[in-house]
DRENTI-539103 format. One line per 2 residues: number of its first residue (from 1); their letters; for each residue x negated, y, z negated of C-alpha. Coordinates in Angstrom, 1 decimal. Example, Ala and Ser with C-alpha at 12.3 -4.5 7.8 and 13.67 -1.06 7.14 Angstrom:
2
1	AS	-12.3:-4.5:-7.8 | -13.7:-1.1:-7.1
//
This chain:
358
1	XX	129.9:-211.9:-66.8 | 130.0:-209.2:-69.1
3	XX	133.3:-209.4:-70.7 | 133.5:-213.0:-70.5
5	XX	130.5:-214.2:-71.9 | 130.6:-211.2:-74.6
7	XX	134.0:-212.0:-75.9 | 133.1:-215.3:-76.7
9	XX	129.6:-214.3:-78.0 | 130.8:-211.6:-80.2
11	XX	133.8:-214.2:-81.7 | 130.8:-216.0:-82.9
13	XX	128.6:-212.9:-84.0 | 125.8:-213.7:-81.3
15	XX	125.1:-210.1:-80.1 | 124.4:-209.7:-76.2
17	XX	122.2:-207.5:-74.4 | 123.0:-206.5:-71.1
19	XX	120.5:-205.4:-68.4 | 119.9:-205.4:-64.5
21	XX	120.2:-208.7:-63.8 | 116.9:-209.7:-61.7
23	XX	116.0:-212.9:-59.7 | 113.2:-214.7:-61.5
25	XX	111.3:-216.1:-58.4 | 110.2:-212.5:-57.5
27	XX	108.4:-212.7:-60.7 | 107.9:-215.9:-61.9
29	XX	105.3:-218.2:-60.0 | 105.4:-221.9:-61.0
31	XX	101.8:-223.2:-62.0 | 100.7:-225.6:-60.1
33	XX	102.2:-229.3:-61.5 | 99.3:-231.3:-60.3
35	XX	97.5:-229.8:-63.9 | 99.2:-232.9:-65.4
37	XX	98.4:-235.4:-62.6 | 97.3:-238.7:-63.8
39	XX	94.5:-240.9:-61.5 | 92.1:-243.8:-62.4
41	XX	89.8:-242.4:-59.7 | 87.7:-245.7:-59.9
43	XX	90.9:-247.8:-58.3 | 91.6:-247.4:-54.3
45	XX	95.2:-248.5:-54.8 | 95.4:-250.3:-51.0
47	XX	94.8:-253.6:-49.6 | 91.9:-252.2:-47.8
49	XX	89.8:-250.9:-50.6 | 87.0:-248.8:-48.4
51	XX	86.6:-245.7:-50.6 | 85.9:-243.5:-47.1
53	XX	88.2:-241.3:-45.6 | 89.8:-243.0:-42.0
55	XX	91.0:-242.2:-38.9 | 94.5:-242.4:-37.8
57	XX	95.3:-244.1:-34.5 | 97.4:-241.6:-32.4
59	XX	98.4:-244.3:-29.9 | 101.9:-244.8:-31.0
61	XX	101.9:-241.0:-32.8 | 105.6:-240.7:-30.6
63	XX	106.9:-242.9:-32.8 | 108.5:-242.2:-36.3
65	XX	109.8:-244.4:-39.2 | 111.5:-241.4:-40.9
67	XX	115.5:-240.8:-40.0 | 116.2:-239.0:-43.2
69	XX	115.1:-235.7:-44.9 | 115.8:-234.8:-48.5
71	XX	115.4:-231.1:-49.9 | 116.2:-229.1:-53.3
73	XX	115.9:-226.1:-54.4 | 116.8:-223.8:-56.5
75	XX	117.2:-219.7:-57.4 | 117.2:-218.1:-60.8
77	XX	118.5:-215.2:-62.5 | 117.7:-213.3:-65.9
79	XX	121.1:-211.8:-66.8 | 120.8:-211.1:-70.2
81	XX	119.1:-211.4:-73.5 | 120.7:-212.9:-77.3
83	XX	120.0:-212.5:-80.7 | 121.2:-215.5:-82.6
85	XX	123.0:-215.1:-85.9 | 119.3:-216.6:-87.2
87	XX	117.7:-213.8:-85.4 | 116.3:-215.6:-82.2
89	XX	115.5:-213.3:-79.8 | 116.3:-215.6:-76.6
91	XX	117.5:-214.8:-73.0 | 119.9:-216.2:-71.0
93	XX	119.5:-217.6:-67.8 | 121.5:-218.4:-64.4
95	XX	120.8:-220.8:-61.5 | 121.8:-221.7:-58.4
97	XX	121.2:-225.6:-57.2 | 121.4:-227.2:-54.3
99	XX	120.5:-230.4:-52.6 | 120.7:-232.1:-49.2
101	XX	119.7:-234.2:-46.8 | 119.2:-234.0:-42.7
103	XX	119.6:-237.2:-40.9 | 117.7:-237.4:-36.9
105	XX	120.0:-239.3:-34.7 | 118.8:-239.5:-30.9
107	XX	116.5:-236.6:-31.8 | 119.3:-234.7:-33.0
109	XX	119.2:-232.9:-36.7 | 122.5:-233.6:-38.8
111	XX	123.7:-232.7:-41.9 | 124.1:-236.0:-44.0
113	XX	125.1:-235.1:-47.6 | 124.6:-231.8:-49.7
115	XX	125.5:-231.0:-53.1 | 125.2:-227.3:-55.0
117	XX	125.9:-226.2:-58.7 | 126.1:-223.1:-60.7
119	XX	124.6:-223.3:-64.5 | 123.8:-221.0:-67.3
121	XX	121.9:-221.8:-69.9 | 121.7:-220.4:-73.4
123	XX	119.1:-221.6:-76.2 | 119.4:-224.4:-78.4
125	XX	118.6:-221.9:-80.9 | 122.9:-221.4:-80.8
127	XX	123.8:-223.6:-83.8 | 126.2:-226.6:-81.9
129	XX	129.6:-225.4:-82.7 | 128.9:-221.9:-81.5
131	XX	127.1:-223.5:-78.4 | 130.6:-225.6:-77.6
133	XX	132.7:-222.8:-78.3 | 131.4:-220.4:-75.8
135	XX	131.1:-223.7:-73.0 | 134.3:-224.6:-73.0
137	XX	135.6:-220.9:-73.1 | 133.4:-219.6:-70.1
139	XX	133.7:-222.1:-68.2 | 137.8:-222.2:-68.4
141	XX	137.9:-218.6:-67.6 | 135.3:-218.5:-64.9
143	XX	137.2:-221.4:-63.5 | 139.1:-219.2:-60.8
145	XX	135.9:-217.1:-59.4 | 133.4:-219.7:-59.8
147	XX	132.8:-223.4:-60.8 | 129.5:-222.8:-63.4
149	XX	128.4:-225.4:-66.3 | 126.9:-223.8:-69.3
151	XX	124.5:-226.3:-71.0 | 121.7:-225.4:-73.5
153	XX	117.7:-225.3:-73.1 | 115.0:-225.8:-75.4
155	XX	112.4:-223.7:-76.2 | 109.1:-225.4:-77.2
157	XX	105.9:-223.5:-78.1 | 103.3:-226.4:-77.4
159	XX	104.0:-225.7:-73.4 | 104.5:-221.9:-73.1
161	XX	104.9:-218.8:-74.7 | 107.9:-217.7:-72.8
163	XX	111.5:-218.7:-73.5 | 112.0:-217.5:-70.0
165	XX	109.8:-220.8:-69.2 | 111.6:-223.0:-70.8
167	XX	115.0:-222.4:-69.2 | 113.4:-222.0:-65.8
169	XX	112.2:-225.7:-66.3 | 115.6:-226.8:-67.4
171	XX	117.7:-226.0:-64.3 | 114.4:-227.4:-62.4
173	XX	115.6:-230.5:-63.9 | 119.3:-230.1:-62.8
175	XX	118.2:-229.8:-59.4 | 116.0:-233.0:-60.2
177	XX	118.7:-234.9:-60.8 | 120.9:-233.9:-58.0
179	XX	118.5:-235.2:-56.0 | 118.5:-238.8:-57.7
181	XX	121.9:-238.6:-57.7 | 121.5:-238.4:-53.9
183	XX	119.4:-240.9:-53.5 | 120.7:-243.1:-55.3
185	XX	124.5:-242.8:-53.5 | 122.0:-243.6:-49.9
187	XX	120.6:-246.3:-51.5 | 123.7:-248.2:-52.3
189	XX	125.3:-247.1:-49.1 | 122.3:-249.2:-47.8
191	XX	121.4:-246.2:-44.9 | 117.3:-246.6:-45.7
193	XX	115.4:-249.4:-44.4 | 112.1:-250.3:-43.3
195	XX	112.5:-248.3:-39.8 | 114.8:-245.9:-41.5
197	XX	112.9:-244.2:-44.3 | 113.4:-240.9:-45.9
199	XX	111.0:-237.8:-46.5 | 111.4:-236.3:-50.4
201	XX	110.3:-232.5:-50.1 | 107.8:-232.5:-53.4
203	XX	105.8:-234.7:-55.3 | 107.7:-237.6:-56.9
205	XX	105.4:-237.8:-59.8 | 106.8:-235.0:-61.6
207	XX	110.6:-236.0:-61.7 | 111.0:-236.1:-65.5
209	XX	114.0:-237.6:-65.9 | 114.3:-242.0:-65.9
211	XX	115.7:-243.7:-63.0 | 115.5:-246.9:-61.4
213	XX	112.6:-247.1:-59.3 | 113.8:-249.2:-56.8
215	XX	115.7:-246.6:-55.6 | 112.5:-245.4:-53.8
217	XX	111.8:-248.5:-52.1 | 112.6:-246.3:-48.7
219	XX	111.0:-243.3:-50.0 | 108.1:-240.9:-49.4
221	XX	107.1:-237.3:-51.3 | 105.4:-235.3:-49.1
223	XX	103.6:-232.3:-51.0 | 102.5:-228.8:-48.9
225	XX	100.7:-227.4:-51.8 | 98.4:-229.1:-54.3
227	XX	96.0:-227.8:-56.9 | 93.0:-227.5:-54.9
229	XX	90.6:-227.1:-58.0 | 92.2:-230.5:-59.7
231	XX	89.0:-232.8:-60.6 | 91.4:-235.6:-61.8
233	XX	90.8:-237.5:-58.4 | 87.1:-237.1:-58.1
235	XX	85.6:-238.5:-61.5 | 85.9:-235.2:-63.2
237	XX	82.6:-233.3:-61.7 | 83.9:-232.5:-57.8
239	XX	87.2:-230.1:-56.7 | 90.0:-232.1:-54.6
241	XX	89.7:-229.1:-52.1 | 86.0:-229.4:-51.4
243	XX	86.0:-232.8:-50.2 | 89.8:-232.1:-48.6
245	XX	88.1:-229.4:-46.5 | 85.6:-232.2:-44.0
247	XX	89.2:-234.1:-43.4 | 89.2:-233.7:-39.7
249	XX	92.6:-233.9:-37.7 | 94.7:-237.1:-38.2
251	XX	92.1:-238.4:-41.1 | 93.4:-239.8:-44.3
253	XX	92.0:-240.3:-48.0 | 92.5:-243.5:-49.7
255	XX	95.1:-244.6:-51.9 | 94.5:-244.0:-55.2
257	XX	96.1:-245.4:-58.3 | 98.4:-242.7:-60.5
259	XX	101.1:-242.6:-63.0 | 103.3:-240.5:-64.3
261	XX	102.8:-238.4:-67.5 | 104.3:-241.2:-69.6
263	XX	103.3:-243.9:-67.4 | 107.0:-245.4:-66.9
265	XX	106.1:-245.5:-62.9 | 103.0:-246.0:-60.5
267	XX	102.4:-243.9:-57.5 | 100.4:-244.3:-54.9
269	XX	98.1:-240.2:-53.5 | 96.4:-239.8:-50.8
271	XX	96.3:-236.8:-48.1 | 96.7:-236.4:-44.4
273	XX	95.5:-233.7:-42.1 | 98.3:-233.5:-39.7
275	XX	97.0:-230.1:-37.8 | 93.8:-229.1:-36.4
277	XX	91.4:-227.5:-38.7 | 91.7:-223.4:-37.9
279	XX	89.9:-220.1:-38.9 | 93.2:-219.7:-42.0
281	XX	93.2:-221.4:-45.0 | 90.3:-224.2:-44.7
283	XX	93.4:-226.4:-46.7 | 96.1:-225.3:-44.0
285	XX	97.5:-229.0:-42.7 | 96.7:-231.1:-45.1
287	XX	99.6:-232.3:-47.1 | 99.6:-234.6:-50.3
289	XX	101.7:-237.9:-49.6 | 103.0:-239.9:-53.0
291	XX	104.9:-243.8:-52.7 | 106.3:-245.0:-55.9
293	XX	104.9:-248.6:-56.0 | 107.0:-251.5:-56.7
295	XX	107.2:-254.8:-57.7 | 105.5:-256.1:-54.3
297	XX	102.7:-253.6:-54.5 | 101.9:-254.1:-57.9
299	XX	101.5:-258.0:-57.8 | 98.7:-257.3:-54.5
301	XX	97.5:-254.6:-56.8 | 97.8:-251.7:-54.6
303	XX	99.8:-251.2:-51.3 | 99.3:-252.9:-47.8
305	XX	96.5:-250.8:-45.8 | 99.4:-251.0:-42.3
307	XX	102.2:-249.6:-44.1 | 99.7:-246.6:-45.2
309	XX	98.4:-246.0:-42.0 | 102.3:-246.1:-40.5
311	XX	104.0:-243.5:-42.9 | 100.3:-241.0:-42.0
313	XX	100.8:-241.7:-38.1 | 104.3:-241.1:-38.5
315	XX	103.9:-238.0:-40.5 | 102.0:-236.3:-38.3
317	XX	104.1:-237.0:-35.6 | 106.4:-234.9:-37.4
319	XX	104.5:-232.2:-37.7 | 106.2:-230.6:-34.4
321	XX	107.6:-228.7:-33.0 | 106.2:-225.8:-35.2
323	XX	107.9:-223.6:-37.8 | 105.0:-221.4:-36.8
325	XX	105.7:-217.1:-36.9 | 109.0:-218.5:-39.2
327	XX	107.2:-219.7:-42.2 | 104.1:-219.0:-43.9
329	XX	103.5:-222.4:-44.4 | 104.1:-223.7:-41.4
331	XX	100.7:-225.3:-40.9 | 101.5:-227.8:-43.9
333	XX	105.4:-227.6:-42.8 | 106.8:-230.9:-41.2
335	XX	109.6:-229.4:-38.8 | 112.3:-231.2:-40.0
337	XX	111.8:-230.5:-43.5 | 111.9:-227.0:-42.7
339	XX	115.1:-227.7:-40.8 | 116.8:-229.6:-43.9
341	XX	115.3:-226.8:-46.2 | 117.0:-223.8:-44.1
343	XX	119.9:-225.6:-44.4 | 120.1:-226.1:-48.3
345	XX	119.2:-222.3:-48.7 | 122.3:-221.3:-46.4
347	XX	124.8:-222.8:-48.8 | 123.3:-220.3:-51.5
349	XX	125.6:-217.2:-52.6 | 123.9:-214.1:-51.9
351	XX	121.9:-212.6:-55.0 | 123.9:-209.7:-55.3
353	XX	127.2:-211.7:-54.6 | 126.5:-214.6:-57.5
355	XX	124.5:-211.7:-60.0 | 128.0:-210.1:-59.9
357	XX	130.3:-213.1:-60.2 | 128.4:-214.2:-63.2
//
């Protein structure tokens, strides 16, 4: 990276700082998203409206409706720090992103599609004509060691204080849309159906980018962490994890109604226990379970109380065999998410390999 990215910085009088290059998810937590969730927590967004929590029937729990697995994730780098001819202090940031997806035939995990890229991102604060004449430089001449896009973040105050932040989020979107991408190639290969449906690692409400919704006719987020302490869903006065904590085994919430944050799409939240409360975490198996709704749902005005009731029973049929002693959350792990998620991280350069490629 060094004498690469320099040259073409110092041609336009950016001045680079170089330091040890460290891996931001050893120090950098993400808060919790759910602080933005959206709920009208007087609307039960189901054909059976009962505002009670209900018991799953474990008859049929042998049977699942999911085939296919969908995963993302991402690792990112602080390699080194800018000052802008305008005297922005800024830093400059490096990811690795990838995406994939597992299909189950016969019982049998298969790779189905994956897709990875490299970026670095530098600060919007680089006046345009700089900003182009380092991409198209770095990137030719990094061509033969490594395929990497440089593309530009933007720094706004009104959400954090940290640059850092701000170019964390942005590759966060890359990976976002890798994963539409995805889905959207499935959808017009015309592999999801009704029997057939596929399991999105992560919450769908807080994809930030537009798409067609109907690309999630098929589709299901499956959430192992939430924000226990949100009081969006309980009319403002009661945490989410106080009343999470008398779900018993194979009991479910009610639907209710959310949105986005700028209410393009409406989702459908409710949680699952899919283990057997235990003497851990008094949270451990429960997960948080978002639908997009569609045209169908929205005209009954919430979605049918069956197909609810199938996507739970089938989700905690998933829940084994355990990723337990492998995984620290393995009590709110669905084993074949963990599979497809061991799988995405294998395709990832080492740190030390990709900190000195870059």
């Amino acid at each position: 990276m060094s004498s690469i990215l320099r040259n073409y910085m110092n041609k336009r009088k950016i001045t680079l700082f170089e330091h040890d290059k460290i891996c931001l998810d050893n120090y950098y937590f993400e808060a919790f998203q759910s602080l933005d969730e959206r709920y009208d927590n007087t609307r039960i967004y189901e054909t059976d409206n009962k505002t009670q929590r209900k018991k799953i029937n474990l008859i049929n729990i042998s049977d699942s409706i999911f085939t296919y697995f969908m995963d993302g994730s991402r690792k990112v780098y602080k390699i080194a720090d800018i000052v802008t001819s305008e005297s922005k202090f800024m830093p400059v940031v490096a990811g690795q992103v990838s995406v994939g997806c597992c299909e189950r035939i016969h019982g049998d995990m298969k790779k189905f599609l994956i897709n990875r890229k490299n970026y670095i991102v530098l600060s919007k604060a680089i006046n345009n004509e700089d900003f182009e004449y380092i991409k198209q430089g770095y990137e030719r001449d990094m061509k033969s060691k490594l395929d990497i896009i440089v593309e530009k973040y933007d720094f706004d105050r009104s959400k954090t204080d940290k640059p850092v932040d701000s170019a964390i989020e942005k590759i966060q979107k890359f990976m976002q849309d890798l994963e539409i991408e995805m889905l959207t190639d499935m959808v017009k290969k015309d592999v999801l159906d009704s029997d057939n449906l596929l399991i999105l690692d992560g919450s769908l409400q807080f994809l930030t980018q537009k798409f067609n919704p109907d690309i999630f006719y098929n589709v299901v987020g499956v959430s192992k962490s939430f924000n226990p302490n949100s009081t969006e869903m309980t009319k403002g006065k009661i945490h989410i994890g106080a009343l999470l904590t008398k779900l018993e085994f194979a009991e479910r919430t009610p639907v209710l109604y959310s949105t986005d944050k700028s209410n393009r799409y409406i989702y459908g939240v409710w949680f699952v226990r899919i283990r057997k409360a235990h003497k851990g975490n008094p949270l451990d198996g429960i997960i948080k379970i978002e639908k997009m709704a569609l045209k169908d749902d929205k005209e009954r005005d919430g979605f049918e109380t069956n197909l609810i009731d199938n996507i739970s029973l089938s989700l905690i049929a998933e829940r084994n065999p355990t990723c337990h002693g492998k995984d620290e959350r393995w009590a709110n792990h669905l084993y074949p998410v963990y599979l497809t998620e061991k799988m995405i991280k294998s395709t990832f350069l080492s740190d030390m390999h990709f900190q000195n490629l870059i």
